[in-house]
C-alpha positions in Angstrom: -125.3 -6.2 -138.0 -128.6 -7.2 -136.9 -129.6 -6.6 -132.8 -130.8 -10.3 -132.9 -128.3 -12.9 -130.9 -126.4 -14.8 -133.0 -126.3 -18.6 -132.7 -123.7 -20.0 -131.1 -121.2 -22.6 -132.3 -123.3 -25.6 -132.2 -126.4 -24.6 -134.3 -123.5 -23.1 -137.1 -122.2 -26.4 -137.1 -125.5 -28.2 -137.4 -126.9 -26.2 -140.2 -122.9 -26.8 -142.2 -123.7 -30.6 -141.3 -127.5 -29.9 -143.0 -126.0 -28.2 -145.8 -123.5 -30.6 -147.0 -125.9 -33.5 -145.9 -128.3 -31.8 -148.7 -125.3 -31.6 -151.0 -124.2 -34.9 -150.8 -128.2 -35.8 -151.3 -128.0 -34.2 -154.4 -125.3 -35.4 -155.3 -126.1 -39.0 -154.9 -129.5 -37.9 -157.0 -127.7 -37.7 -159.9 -126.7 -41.5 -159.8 -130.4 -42.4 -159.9 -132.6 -43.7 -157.4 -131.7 -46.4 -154.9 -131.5 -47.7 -151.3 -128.4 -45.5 -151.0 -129.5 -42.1 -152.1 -132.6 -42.7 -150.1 -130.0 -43.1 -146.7 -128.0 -40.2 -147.6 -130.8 -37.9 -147.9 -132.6 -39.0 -145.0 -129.2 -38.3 -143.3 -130.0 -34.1 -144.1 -133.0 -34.2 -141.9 -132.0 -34.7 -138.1 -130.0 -31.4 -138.6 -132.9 -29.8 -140.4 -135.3 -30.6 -137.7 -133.1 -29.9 -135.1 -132.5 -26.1 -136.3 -136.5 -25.7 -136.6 -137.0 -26.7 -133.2 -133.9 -23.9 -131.9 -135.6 -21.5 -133.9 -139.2 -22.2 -132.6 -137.8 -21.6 -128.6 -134.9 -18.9 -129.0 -134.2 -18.0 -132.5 -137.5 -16.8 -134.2 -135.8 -15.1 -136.8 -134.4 -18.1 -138.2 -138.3 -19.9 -137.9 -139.2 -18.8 -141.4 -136.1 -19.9 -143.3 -135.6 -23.4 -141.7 -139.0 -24.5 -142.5 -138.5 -23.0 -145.8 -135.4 -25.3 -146.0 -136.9 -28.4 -144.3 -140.2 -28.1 -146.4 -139.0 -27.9 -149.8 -136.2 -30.9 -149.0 -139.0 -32.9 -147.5 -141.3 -32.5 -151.3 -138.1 -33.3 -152.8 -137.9 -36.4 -151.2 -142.1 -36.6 -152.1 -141.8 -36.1 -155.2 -140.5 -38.4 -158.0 -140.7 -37.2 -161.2 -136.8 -37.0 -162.0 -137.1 -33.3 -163.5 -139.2 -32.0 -160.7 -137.3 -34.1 -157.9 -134.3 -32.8 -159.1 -135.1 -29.2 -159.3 -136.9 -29.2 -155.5 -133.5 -30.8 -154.3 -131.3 -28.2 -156.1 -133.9 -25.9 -154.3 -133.3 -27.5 -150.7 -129.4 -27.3 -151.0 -129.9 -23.5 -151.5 -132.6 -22.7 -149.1 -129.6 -24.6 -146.3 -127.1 -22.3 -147.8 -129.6 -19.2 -147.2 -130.1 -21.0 -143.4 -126.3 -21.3 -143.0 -125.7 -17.4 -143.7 -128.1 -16.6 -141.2 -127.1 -18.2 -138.5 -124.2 -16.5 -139.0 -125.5 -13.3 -138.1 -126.3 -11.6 -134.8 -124.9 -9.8 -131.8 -122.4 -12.3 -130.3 -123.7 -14.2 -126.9 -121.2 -15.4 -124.5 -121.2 -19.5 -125.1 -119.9 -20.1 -121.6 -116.9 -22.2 -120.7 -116.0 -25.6 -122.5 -116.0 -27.8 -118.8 -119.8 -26.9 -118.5 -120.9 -28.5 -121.5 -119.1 -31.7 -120.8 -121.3 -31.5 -117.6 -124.4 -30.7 -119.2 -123.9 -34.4 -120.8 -124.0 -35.9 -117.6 -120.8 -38.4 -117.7 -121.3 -39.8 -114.8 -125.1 -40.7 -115.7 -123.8 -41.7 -119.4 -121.1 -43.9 -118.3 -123.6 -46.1 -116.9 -126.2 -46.2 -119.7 -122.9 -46.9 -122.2 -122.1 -49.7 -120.1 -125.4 -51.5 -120.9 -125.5 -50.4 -124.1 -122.2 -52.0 -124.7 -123.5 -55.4 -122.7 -126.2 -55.4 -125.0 -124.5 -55.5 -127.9 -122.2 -58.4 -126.6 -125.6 -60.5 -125.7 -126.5 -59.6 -129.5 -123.5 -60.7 -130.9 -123.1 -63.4 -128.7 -119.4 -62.8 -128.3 -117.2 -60.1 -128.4 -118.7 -57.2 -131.5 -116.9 -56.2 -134.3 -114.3 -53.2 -133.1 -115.2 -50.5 -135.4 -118.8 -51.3 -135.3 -118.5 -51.2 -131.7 -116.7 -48.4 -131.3 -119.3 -46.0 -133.6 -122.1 -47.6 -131.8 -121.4 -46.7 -128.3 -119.9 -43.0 -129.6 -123.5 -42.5 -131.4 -125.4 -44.0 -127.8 -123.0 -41.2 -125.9 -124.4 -38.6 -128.5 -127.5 -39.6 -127.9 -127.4 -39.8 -124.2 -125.3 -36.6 -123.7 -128.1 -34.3 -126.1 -131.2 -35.9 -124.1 -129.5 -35.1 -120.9 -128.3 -30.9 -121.9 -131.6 -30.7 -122.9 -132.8 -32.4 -119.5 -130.7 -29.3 -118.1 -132.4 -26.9 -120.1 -136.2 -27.9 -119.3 -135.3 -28.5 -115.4 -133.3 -24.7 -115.0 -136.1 -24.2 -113.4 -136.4 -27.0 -110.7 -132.5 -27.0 -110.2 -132.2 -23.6 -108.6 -134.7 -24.7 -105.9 -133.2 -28.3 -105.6 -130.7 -26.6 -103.5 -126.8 -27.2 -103.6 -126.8 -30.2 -105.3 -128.1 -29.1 -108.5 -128.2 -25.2 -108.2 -125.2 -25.1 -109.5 -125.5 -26.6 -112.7 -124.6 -24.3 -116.0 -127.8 -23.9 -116.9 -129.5 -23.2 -113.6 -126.4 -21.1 -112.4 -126.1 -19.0 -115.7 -123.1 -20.2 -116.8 -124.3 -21.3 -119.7 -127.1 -19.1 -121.6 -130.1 -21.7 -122.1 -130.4 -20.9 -125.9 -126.6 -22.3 -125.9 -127.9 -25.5 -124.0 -130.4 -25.8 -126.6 -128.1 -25.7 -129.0 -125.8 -27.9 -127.7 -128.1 -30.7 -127.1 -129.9 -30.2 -130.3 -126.6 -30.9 -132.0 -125.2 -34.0 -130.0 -129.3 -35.6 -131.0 -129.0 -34.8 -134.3 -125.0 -36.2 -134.5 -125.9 -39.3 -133.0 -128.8 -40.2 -136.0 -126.8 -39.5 -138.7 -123.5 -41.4 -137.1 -125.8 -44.5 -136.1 -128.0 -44.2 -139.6 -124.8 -43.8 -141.7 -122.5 -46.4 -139.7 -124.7 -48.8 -137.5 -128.1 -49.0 -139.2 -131.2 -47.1 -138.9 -133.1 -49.6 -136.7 -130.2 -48.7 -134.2 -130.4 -44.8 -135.2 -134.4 -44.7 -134.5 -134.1 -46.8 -131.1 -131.7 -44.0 -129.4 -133.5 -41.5 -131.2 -136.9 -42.5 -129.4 -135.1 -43.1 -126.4 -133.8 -39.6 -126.3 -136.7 -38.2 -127.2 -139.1 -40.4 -124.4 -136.6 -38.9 -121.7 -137.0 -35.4 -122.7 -140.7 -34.8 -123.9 -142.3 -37.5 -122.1 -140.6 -37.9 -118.7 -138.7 -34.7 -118.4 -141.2 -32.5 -119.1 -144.3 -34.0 -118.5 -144.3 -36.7 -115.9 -141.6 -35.4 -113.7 -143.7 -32.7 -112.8 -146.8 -34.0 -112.9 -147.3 -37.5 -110.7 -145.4 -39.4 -108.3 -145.3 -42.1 -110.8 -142.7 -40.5 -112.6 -139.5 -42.7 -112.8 -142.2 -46.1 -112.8 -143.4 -45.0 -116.2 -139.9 -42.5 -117.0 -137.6 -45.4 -116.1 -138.5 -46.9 -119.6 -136.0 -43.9 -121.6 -133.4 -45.2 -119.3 -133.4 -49.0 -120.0 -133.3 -47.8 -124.3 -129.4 -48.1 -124.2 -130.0 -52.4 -124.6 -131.9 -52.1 -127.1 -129.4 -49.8 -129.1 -126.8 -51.9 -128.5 -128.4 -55.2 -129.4 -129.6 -54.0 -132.4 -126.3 -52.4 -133.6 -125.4 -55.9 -133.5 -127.9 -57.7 -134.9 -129.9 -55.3 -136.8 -133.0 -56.1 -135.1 -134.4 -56.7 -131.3 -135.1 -60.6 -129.7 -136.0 -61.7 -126.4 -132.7 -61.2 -124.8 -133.0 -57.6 -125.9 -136.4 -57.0 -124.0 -134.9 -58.8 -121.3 -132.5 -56.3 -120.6 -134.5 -53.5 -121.5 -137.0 -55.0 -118.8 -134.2 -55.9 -115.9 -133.2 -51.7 -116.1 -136.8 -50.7 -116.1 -137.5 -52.7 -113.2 -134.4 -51.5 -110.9 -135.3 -48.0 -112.2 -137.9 -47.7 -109.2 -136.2 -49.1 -106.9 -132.7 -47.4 -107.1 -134.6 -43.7 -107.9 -136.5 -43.9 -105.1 -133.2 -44.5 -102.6 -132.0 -41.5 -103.9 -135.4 -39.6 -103.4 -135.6 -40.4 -99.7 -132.3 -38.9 -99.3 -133.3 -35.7 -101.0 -136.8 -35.3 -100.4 -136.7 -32.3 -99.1 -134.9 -30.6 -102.1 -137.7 -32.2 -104.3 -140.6 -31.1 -101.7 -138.8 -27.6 -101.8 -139.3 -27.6 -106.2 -143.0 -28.5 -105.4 -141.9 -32.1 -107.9 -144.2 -35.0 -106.7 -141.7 -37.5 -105.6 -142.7 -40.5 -103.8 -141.3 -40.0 -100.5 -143.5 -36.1 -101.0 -146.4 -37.1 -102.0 -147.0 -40.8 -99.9 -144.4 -40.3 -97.2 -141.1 -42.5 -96.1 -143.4 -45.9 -95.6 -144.5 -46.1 -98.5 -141.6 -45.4 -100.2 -139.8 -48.0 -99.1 -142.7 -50.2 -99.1 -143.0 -50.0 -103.1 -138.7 -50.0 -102.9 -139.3 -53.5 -101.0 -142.0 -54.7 -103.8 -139.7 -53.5 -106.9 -137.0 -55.3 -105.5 -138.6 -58.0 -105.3 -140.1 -58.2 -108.4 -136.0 -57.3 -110.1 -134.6 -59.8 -108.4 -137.6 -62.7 -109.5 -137.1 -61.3 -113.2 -133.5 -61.2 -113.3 -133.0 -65.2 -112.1 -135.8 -66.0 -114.7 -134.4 -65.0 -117.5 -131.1 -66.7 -117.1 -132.0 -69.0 -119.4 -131.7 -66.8 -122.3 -129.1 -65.0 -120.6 -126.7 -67.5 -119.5 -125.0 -69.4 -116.4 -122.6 -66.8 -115.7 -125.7 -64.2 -115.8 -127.4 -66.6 -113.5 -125.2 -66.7 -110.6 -124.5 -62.8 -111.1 -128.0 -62.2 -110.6 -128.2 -64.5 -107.6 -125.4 -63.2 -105.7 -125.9 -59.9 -106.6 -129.7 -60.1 -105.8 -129.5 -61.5 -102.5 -127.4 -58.7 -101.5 -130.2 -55.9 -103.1 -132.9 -57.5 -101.5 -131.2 -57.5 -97.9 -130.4 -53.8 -98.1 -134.1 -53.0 -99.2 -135.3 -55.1 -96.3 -133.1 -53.5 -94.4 -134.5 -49.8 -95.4 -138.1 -51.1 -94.9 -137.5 -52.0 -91.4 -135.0 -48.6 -90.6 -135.9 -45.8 -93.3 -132.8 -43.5 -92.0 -131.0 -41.5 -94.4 -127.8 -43.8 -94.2 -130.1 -47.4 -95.5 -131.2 -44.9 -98.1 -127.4 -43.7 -98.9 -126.1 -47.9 -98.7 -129.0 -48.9 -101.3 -129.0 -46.2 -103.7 -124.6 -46.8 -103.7 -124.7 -50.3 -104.6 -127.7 -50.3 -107.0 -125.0 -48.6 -109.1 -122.7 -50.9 -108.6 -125.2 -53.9 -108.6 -126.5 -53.0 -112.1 -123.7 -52.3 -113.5 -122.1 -55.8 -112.7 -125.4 -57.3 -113.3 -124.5 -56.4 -117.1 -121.2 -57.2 -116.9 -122.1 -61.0 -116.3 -124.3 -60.5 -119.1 -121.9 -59.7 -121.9 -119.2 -61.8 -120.5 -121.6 -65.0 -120.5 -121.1 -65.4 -124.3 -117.3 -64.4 -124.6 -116.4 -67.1 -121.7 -118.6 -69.8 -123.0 
């Protein structure tokens, strides 16, 4: 057996689903050409991609056949000529078969235990970004969605949103075991859970969650949460977290995807009222981020990460929380055109409220004003979007 680790359970399972995602490609090939074939073949790459990528950080021995595998499927799908097309896609299916065996081989690792993975999804986090991904697919449908489409649609946003946040957990190991007790103890950051097995893990959920949406939603739908995902780990995780105190301004944009995805799994495309909501989570981003920064500003100070409240002190902090508010609260009555009476006095009630307890931070920054604010922003957004999708099922 070979002294390189093995792969753990998830990459196996993602290079089976590339494998029989090339077969089925194949397969469909010999029907001819069509819109269909094209969708089931693009349906093989997600898991393709997602195995180079493992390979690249913690399995180098499986570099040289993945790319093998993803090249020769990608000229397959280059190249027309029905002998040559044909032969090149015979020629994918076995290079995945080759990738399969291999990840199959290794010294075993420990995986770690089951619970951990559910937390490197972040439930908590999700069940929020579900609920206004769910909203927005009521505002699209104007009513109440189709069940089944619902139901794949928010399990292909939870993919989505549980991948981007293990491999959040993966990139910030680092920052976590300085943050102190509140996140030291995370899987990865605690070693629980090796990081090559976070990689994994999140890898997998990414590349589940574009075929499901692809395959069952539509591909509009599939590419939103794929960007999404991808915006929150490359772009904010790993760069602008650690690199200005502008961070969650231009970082809160991943967050405010899950609209979007669930206003195009129902209509198939984005409108106004999409943007709308993609804009009123973007905008409350700041605000509700930076209540939760003042309370642990010293754990951020502490991973050297250029918070606000570090880098420009309390004052300002709530100064820009004040100005954001604001701004949320102007945006949210606005809109209420598009989005509805019901939405309208939601955002009214609920907004007065926000803006007294930023106010009321401004003029007493204590831990406690920070603690009240950052509390009900929760609960404010997430009622906020609840008006929304019940506007069109009431009237």
């Amino acid at each position: 057996m070979s002294s390189s680790p093995a792969p753990g359970p998830w990459l196996r399972l993602t290079a089976l689903g590339a494998a029989a995602a090339t077969l089925v490609a194949v397969v469909s090939g010999t029907f001819g050409p069509g819109a269909a074939h094209s969708l089931l073949s693009a349906l093989a790459l997600p898991p393709l991609v997602a195995i180079v990528v493992a390979a690249w950080v913690a399995y180098r021995r499986l570099l040289a056949p993945s790319l093998v595998a993803l090249v020769v499927f990608g000229l397959a799908a280059l190249v027309t000529a029905p002998g040559v097309h044909a032969s090149l896609a015979a020629l994918a299916f076995a290079a995945t078969l080759v990738l399969c065996v291999q990840c199959f081989r290794g010294e075993p690792v420990v995986s770690g235990p089951w619970r951990d993975y559910v937390t490197l999804t972040k439930p908590r986090i999700m069940s929020l970004l579900l609920l206004t991904g769910a909203a927005g697919m009521f505002v699209g449908a104007q009513g109440v969605p189709d069940g089944w489409l619902f139901a794949t649609a928010m399990t292909g946003l939870a993919l989505a949103c549980g991948g981007a946040s293990a491999l959040n957990h993966v990139l910030d190991a680092d920052i976590d075991r300085l943050m102190g007790s509140r996140t030291e103890k995370r899987p990865i950051a605690a070693g629980r859970v090796p990081p090559a097995r976070g990689l994994e893990f999140g890898l997998a959920l990414s590349a589940l969650s574009f075929v499901l949406l692809a395959s069952t939603v539509n591909v509009f739908t599939a590419a939103l949460a794929l960007v999404g995902n991808l915006f929150y780990v490359i772009v904010y995780t790993r760069w602008l977290k650690r690199s200005t105190p502008q961070n969650i301004v231009i970082g809160g944009a991943a967050g405010a995807v899950p609209p979007l995805v669930g206003y195009a799994a129902a209509t198939g495309n984005l409108g106004l009222p999409a943007l709308w909501l993609f804009l009123i989570v973007f905008l409350w981003t700041p605000p509700h981020f930076w209540a939760l920064a003042l309370l642990i500003k010293e754990n951020y100070a502490a991973a050297k990460v250029p918070m606000l409240p570090v880098v420009r002190g309390d004052a300002e902090t709530t100064r820009q929380i004040v100005l954001y508010s604001l701004v949320l609260v102007a945006f949210t009555l606005g809109v209420g055109y598009w989005l509805g009476p019901v939405y309208s006095v939601a955002a009214a009630l609920l907004g007065v409220v926000f803006l007294g307890l930023a106010w009321k931070l401004r003029r007493e920054p204590t831990r406690r004003n920070a603690g009240v604010l950052f509390h009900y922003s929760l609960l404010y957004l997430a009622l906020l979007f609840v008006a929304a999708a019940l506007n069109p099922v009431i009237l």
